[in-house]
C-alpha positions as CSV (number, residue, x, y, z in Angstrom):
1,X,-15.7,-20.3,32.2
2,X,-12.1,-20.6,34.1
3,X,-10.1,-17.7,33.7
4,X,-7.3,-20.6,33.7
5,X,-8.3,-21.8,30.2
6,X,-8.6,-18.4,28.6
7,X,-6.0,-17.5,26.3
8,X,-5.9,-13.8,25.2
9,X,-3.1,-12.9,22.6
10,X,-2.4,-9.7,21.8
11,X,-0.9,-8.3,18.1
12,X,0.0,-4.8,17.6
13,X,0.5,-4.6,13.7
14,X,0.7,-1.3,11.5
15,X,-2.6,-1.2,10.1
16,X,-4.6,-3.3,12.6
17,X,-4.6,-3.9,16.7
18,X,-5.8,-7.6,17.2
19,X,-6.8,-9.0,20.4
20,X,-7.6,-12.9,19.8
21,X,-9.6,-15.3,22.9
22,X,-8.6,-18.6,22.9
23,X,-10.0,-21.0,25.2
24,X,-8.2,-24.1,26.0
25,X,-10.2,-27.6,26.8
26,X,-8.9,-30.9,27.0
27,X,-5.6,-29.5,25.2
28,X,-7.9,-28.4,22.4
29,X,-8.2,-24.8,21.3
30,X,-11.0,-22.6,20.6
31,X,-11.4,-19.2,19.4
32,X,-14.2,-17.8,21.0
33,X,-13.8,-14.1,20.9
34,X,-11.8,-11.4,18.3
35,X,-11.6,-8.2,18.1
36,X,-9.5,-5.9,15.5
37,X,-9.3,-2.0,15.1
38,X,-7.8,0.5,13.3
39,X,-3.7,1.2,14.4
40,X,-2.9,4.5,15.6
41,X,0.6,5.4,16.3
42,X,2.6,2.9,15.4
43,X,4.6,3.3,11.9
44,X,7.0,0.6,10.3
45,X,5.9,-1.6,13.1
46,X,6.9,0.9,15.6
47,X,5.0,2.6,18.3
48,X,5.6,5.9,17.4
49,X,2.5,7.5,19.6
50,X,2.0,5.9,22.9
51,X,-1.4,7.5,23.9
52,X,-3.1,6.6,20.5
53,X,-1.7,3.4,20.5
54,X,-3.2,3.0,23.7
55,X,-6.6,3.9,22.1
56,X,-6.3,1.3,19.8
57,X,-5.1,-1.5,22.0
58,X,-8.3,-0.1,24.4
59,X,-10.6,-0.1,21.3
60,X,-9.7,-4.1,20.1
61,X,-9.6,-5.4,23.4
62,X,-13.5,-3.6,24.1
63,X,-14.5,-5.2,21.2
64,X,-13.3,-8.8,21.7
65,X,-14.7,-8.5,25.8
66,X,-18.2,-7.4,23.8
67,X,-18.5,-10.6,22.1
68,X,-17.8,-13.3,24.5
69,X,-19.1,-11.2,27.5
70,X,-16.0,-11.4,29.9
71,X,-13.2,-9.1,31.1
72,X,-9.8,-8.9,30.4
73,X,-7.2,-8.3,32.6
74,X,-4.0,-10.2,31.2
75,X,-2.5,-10.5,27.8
76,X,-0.1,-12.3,25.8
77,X,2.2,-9.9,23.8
78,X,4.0,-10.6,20.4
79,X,6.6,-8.9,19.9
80,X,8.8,-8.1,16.5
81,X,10.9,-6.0,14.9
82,X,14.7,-5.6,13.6
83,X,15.8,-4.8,17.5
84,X,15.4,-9.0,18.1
85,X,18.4,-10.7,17.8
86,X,18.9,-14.6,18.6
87,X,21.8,-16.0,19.9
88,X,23.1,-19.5,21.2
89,X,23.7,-20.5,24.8
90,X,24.6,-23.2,26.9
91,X,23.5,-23.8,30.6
92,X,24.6,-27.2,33.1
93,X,23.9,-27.7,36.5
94,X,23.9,-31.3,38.8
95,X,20.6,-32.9,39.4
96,X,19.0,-31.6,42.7
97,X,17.1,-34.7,43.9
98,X,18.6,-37.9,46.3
99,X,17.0,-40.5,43.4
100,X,19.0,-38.8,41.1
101,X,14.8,-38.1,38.8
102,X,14.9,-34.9,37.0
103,X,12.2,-32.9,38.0
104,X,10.6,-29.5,37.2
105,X,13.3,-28.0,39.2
106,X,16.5,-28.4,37.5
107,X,14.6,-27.8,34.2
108,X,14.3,-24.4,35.9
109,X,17.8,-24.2,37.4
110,X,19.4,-25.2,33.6
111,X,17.5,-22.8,31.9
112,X,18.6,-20.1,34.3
113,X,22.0,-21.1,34.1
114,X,21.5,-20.6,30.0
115,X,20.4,-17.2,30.3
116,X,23.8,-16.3,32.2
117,X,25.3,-14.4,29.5
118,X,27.3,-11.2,28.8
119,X,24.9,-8.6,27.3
120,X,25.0,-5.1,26.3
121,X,23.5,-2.5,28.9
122,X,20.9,-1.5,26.0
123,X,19.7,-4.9,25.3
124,X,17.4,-7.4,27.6
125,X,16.3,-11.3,27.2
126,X,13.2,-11.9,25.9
127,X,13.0,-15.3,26.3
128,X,14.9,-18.5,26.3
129,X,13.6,-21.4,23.8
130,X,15.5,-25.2,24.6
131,X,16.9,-26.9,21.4
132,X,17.4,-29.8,23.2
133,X,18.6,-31.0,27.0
134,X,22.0,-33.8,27.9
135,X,21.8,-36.1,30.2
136,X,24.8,-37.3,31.4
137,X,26.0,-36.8,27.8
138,X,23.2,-38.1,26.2
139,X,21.9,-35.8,23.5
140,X,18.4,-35.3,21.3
141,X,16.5,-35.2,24.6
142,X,13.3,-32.7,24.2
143,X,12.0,-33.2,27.4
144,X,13.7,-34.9,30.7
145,X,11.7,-34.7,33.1
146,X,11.6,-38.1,34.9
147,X,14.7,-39.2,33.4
148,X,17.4,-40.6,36.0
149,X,20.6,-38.3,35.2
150,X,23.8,-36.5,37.6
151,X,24.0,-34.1,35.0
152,X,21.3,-31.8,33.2
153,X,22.4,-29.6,30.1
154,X,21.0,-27.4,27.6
155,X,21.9,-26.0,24.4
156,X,19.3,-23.2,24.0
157,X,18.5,-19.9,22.0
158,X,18.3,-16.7,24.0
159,X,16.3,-14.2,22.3
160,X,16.7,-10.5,22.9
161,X,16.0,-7.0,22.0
162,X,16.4,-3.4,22.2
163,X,15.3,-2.4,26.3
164,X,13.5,0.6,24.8
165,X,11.5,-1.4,22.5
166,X,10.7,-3.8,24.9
167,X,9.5,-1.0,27.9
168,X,8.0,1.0,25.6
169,X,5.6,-2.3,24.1
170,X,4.6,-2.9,28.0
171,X,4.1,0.5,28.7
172,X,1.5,1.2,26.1
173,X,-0.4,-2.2,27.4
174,X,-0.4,-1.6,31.0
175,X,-1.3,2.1,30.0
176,X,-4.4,0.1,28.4
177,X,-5.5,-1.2,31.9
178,X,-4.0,-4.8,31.0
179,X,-1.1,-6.9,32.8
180,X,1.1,-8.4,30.6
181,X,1.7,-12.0,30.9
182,X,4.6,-12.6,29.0
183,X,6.7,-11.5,25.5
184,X,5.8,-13.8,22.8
185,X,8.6,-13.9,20.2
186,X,6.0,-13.2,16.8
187,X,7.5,-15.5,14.0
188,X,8.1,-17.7,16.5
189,X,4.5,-18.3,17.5
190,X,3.5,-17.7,13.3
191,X,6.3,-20.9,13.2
192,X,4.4,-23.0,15.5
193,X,0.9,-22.5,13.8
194,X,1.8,-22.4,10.2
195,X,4.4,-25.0,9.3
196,X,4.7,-28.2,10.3
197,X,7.3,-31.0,12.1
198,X,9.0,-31.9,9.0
199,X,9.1,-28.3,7.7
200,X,10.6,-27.0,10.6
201,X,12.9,-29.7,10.5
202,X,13.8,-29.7,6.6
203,X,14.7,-26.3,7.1
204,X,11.9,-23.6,5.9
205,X,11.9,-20.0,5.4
206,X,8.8,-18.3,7.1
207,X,7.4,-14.7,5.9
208,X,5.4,-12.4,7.3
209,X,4.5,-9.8,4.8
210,X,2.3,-7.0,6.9
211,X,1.4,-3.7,6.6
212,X,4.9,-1.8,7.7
213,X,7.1,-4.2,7.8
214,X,8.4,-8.0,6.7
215,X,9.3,-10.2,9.1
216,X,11.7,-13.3,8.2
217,X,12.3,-16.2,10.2
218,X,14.7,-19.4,9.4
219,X,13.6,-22.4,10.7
220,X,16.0,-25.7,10.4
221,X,16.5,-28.5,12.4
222,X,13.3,-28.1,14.2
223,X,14.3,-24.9,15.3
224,X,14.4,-21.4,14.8
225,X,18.1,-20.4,13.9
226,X,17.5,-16.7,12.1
227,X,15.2,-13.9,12.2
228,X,15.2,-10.4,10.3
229,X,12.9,-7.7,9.4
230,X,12.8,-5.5,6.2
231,X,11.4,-2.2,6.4
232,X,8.7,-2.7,3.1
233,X,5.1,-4.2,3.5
234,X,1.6,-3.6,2.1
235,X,1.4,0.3,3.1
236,X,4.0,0.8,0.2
237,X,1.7,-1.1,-2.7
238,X,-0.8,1.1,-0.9
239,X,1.7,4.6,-1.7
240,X,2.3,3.4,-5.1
241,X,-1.8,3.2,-5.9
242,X,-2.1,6.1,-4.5
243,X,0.5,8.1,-6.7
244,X,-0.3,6.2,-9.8
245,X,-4.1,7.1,-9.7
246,X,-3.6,10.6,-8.3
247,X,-5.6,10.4,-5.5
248,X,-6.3,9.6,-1.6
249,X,-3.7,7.5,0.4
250,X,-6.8,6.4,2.2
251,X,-8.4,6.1,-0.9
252,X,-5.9,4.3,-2.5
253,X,-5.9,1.4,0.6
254,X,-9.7,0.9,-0.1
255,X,-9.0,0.1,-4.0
256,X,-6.8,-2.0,-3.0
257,X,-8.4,-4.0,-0.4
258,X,-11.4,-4.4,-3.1
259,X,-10.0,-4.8,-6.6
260,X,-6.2,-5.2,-6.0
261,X,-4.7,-8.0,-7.8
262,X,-0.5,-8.7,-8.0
263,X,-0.6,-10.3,-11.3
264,X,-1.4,-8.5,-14.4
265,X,-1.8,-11.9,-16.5
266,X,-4.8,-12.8,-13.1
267,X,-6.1,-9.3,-13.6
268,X,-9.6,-8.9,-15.6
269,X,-10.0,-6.0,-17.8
270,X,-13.8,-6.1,-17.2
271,X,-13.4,-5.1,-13.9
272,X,-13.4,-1.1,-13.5
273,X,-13.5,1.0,-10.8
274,X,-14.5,5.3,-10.5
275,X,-11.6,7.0,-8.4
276,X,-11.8,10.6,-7.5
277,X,-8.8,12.7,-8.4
278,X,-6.7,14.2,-6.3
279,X,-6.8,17.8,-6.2
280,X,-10.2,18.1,-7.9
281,X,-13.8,16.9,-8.0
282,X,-13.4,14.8,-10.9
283,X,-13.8,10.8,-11.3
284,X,-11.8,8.6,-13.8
285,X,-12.0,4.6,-14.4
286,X,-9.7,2.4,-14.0
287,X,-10.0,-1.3,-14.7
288,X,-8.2,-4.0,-12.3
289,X,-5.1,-4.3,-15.5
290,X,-4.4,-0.8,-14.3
291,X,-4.3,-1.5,-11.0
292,X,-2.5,-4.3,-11.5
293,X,0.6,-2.5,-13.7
294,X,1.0,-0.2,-10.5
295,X,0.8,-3.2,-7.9
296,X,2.8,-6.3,-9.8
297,X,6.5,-4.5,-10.0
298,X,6.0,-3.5,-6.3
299,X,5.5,-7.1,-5.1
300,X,8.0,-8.1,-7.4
301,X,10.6,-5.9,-5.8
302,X,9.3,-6.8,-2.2
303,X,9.8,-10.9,-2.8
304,X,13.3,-10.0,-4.4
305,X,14.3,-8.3,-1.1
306,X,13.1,-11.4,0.3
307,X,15.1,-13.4,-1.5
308,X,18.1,-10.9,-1.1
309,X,17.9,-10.9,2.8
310,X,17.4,-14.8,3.0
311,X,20.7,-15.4,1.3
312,X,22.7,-12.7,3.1
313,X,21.3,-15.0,6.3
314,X,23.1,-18.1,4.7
315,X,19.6,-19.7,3.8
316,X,19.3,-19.1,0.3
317,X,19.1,-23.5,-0.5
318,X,17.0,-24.1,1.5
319,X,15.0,-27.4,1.3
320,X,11.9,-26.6,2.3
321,X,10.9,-23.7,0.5
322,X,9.3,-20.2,1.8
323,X,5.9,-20.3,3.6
324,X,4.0,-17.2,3.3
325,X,1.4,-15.4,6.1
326,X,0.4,-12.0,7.1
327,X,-2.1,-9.4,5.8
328,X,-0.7,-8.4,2.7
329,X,-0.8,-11.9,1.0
330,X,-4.1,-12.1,0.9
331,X,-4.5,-10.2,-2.3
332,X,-4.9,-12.4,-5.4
333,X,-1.8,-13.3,-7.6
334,X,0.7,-12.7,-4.8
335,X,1.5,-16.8,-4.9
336,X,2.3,-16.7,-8.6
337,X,4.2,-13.6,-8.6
338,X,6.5,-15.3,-5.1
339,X,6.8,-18.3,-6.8
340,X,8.2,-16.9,-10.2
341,X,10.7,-14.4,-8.0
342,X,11.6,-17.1,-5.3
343,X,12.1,-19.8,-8.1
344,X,11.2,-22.7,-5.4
345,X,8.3,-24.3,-3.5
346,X,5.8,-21.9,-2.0
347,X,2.6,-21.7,0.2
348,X,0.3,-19.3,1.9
349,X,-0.4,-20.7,5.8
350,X,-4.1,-20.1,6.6
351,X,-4.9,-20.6,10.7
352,X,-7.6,-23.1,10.5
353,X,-10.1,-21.9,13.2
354,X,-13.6,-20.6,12.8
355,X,-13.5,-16.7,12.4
356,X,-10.0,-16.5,11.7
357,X,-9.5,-18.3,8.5
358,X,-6.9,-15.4,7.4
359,X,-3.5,-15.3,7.3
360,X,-3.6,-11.8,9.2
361,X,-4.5,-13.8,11.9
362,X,-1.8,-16.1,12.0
363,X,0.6,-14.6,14.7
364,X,-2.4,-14.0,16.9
365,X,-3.5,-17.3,16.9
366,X,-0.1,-18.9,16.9
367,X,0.5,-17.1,20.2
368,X,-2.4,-19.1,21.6
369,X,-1.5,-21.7,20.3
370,X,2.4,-21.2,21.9
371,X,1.4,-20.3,25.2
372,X,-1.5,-23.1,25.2
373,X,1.9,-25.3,24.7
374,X,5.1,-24.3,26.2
375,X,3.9,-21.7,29.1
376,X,0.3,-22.3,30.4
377,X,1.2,-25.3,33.2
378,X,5.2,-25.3,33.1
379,X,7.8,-22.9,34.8
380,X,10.4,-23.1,32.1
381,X,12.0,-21.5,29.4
382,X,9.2,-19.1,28.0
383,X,7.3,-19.9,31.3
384,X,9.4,-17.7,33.7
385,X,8.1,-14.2,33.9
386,X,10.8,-12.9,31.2
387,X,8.8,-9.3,31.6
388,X,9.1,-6.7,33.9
389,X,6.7,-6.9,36.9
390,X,3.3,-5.5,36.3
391,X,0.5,-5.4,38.1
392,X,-4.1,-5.4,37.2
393,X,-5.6,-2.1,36.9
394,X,-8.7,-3.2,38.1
395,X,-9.7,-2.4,41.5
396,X,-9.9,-6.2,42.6
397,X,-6.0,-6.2,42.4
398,X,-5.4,-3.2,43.4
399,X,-6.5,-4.2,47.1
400,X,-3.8,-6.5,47.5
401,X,-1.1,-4.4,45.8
402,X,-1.7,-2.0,48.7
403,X,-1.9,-4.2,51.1
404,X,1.8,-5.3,50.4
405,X,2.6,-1.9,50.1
406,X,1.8,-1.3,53.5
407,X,3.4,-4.8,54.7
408,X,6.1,-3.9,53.1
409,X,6.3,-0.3,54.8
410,X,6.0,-1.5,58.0
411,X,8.8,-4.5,57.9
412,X,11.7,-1.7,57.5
413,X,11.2,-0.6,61.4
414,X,10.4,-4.1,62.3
């Protein structure tokens, strides 16, 4: 098995570190390897504790080398969070070549002249996505490579964030023995898996409901034009069970993993459960309506915030309704209950792939699925090394990392 067909995505959520293997053939995409454990240290989407975030990265990406039987050195990160901000940009430069043919090379020169803008010293680029590229005037071009042109433009989007988000994301991974290969923008990569052309292009709101945190992202025109992040996900259905029923926050997660349903109408009165009280020895039933009177106002309140934040974003019309993904949907009644409170067309996007059919899995596999794309065998946008320099932590490339060390020593007295 090429290494240069092997995809590995990384997604550092709340409640679960996944590490997804995706192996690309023939342009086609294969999961062949996952591996998921518990999160430690990170809160609200946050890393919070580097060294047990570490263990957790460490423990997923053990688990997904286990079951294909390789090693992995390099990763693809997604990255989230209410630190990202996108903004537009706008780069031009003259074709390079005698015959006047755009080639690879002024792609790369206009993108670089995009990403020539004033920032704040606390704040770094991400990455740089192309809306589209002008030649010699001409606009709606998504690719132009080949195309005769004296002059190459682009109107792109320049994503940042927060520098110490950003360092302190790498730092836990290369603490983990892994390079990182690149930054993947999370809702971006969800956007490319889970809606399609003419959703993307109707305009379509995409949400990520996980366990800290919801992530919103506004796609329109085939591209992605707004992004936010409210600070409410499945951990607080989880507090509520937990305070309701008087018992165990860990407790609490398990009930409602196994009998949690968002709709009380959906809910079946036949279906009880023993919880032990807080405080004392003693067990009490519950049926799933009584779950279900704790969890349904809570999801109610989290797709009005929803709602709340996509109109304060100037989306609140949109055409082509809201698309839902993430851990937290997966719990029955949550479509009913989002489409009463978001009075318009919804859906739940499901990666179709063997072994992740789950919409926890979405951004995972939507990075493969990016990178397989836009990065793997091109030097633009995304494809530039928009991360700082890192380097293996395995002893084959630590050889040559001294070696240049050395070179490098010795060329000052040369």
């Amino acid at each position: 098995m090429s290494n240069n067909d092997i995809i590995v995505s990384l997604d550092i959520g709340t409640s679960k570190v996944r590490a997804i293997i995706g192996e690309v053939v023939n342009g086609t995409i294969n999961i062949i390897g996952v591996g998921s454990a518990e999160s430690e240290g990170i809160r609200k989407g946050a890393i919070v504790d580097i060294d047990q975030t570490v263990h957790s990265i460490r423990s997923a990406i053990d688990h997904a080398e286990r079951m294909v039987g390789i090693q992995i050195s390099e990763v693809y990160v997604g990255i989230s969070g209410n630190h990202i901000s996108l903004q537009s940009s706008h780069g031009v430069v003259a074709v390079s070549n005698e015959d006047r043919e755009i080639g690879e090379e002024d792609i790369d020169r206009v993108i670089q002249a995009a990403r020539v803008i004033a920032l704040p010293p606390e704040r770094e680029i991400i990455g740089v996505v192309p809306k589209q590229y002008l030649v010699d005037g001409q606009e709606g071009i998504n690719d132009p490579r080949g195309m005769i042109g004296v002059r190459l433009e682009v109107e792109a989007t320049i994503i940042t964030g927060a520098k110490t988000g950003i360092h302190n994301l790498i730092r836990v991974v290369e603490k983990s023995e892994l390079k990182v290969a690149g930054l993947i923008l999370m809702s971006l990569a969800s956007g490319q898996l889970a809606l399609s052309k003419d959703e993307k292009s109707v305009g379509t709101v995409l949400v990520d409901i996980g366990a800290g945190a919801t992530t919103i992202a506004v796609f329109d025109e085939g591209n992605l034009v707004a992004t936010s992040t409210i600070q409410i996900g499945g951990e607080f259905i989880s507090n509520d069970i937990s305070i309701g029923l008087h018992t165990q926050l860990e407790i609490a997660e398990k009930i409602k993993l196994k009998y949690g349903c968002a709709s009380v109408e959906d809910s079946a009165p036949d279906q009880v459960f023993k919880v032990t009280r807080m405080g004392s020895n003693v067990e009490k039933e519950f049926s799933q309506v009584d779950l279900a009177n704790i969890i349904e106002p809570r999801v109610e309140e989290i797709f009005q915030l929803i709602r709340a934040e996509v109109h304060r974003l100037g989306y609140g019309n949109i055409a082509g309704g809201y698309v839902l993904t993430g851990g937290t949907v997966c719990m029955p009644g949550m479509l009913a209950i989002a489409q009463n409170e978001l009075a318009t067309s919804v859906r739940i996007a499901v990666p179709d792939f063997i072994g992740v059919r789950d919409p926890s899995y979405t951004s995972g596999v939507g990075i493969i699925q990016f990178v397989s794309k836009y990065m793997k065998n091109r030097n633009t946008g995304f494809a530039k090394k928009l991360v700082a320099k890192t380097t293996k932590k395995s002893s084959d490339s630590q050889k040559p990392g001294w070696a240049e060390r050395v070179k490098n020593f010795f060329s000052e007295f040369i």
